[in-house]
N, C-alpha and C positions, 0 to 999 in steps of 0.2 A: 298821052292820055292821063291826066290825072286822075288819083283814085285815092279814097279816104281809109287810113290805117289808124290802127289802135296806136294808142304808147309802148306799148311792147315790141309791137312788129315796126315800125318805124327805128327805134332805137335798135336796133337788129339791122336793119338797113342803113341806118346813119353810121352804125359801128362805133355808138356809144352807149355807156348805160342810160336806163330811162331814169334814175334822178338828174342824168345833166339836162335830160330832156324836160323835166319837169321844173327846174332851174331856168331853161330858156324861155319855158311857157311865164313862169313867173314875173320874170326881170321884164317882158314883154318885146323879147327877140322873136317866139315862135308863137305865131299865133293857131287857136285850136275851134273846132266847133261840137258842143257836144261829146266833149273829150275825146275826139278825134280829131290829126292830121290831114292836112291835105296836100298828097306828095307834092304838088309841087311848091307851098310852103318850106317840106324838108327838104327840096332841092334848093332852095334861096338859101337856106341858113346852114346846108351841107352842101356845095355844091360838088361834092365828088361823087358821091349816090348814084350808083347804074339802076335805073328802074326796072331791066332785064335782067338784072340781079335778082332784083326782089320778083321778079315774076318765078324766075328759078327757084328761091326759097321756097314763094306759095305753094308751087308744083310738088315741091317736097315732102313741104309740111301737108298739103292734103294726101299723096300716097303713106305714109305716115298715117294719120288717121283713119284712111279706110281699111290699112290692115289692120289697125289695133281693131275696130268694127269689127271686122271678119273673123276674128279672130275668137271676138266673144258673142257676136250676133248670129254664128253659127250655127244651127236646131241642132238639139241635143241629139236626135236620131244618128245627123251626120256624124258627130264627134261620136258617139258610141261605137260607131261601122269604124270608124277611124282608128280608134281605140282597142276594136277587136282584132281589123286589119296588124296591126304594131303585137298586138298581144299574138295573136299567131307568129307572126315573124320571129319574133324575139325565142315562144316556143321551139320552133324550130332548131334555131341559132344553137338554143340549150340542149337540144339533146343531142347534135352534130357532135358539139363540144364535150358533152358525155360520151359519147360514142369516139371520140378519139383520144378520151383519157383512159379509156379500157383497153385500146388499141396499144396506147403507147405502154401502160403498165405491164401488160402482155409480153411487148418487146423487150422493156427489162429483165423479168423473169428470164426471158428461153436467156439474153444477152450474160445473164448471171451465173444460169445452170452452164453455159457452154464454155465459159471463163471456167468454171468451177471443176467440169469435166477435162480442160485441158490443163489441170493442175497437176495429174497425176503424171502426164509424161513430161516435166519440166525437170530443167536440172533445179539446181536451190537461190540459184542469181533472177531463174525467169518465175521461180513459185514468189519469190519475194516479189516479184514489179507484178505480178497477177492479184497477190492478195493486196496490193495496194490497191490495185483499179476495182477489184471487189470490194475495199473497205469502204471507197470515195461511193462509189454507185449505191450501197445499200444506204451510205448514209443522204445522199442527194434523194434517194427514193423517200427518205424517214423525214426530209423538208416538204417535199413537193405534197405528203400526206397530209402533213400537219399543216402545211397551210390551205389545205380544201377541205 
């Protein structure tokens, strides 16, 4: 079934640019009406052209546009609800994440004091490998602050 295409969407089909198309209209290889194709003209002068090709493209390129559509022809009401919808979530998400950064700073501390209280019974080989894991900790504590 023929069907009459732009120069755009023909050379998309033909799988050439549309100056060469514009070239063949010229020279008078391709003939046009109304600056439209008519596939089966681009099948004589292309004959490799799957017309179920290009119906495939159209399919495309139309889901393509109705989302762009949708996307802005949306009522603002909806986008709002959407936008509250997200802005709660996200709420949420943040105070989780607040809530287990008190969690984990918590577990440093006691992890620190109890390093610290088992200092006193070390001999001076296990006081040395203790204050090291106490020096690396306070200072990992003194990144993790600084960069929140």
């Amino acid at each position: 079934m023929s069907q009459w295409l732009n120069l755009s969407k023909a050379a998309r089909m033909a799988g050439v640019k549309r100056k060469d198309l514009q070239q063949q209209i010229q020279q008078g290889a391709l003939h046009t009406f109304e600056g439209m194709i008519n596939s089966d003209e681009l099948i004589r002068v292309y004959p490799h052209i799957n017309l179920s090709d290009a119906t495939e493209i159209e399919r495309i390129e139309k889901i393509k546009e109705d989302s762009f559509q949708k996307c802005f022809q949306a009522k603002p009401e909806t986008r709002v609800k959407e936008l509250e919808q997200q802005l709660i979530l996200l709420k949420s998400e943040l105070n989780k994440s607040q809530t287990e950064k008190i969690i984990y700073q918590q577990i440093m501390t006691e992890l620190t004091h109890k390093l610290s209280s088992m200092e006193a019974d070390c001999d001076k080989k296990q006081k040395i490998m203790l204050q090291t894991v106490l020096g690396w900790l306070s200072k990992q504590t003194m990144i993790i602050s600084q960069e929140h």
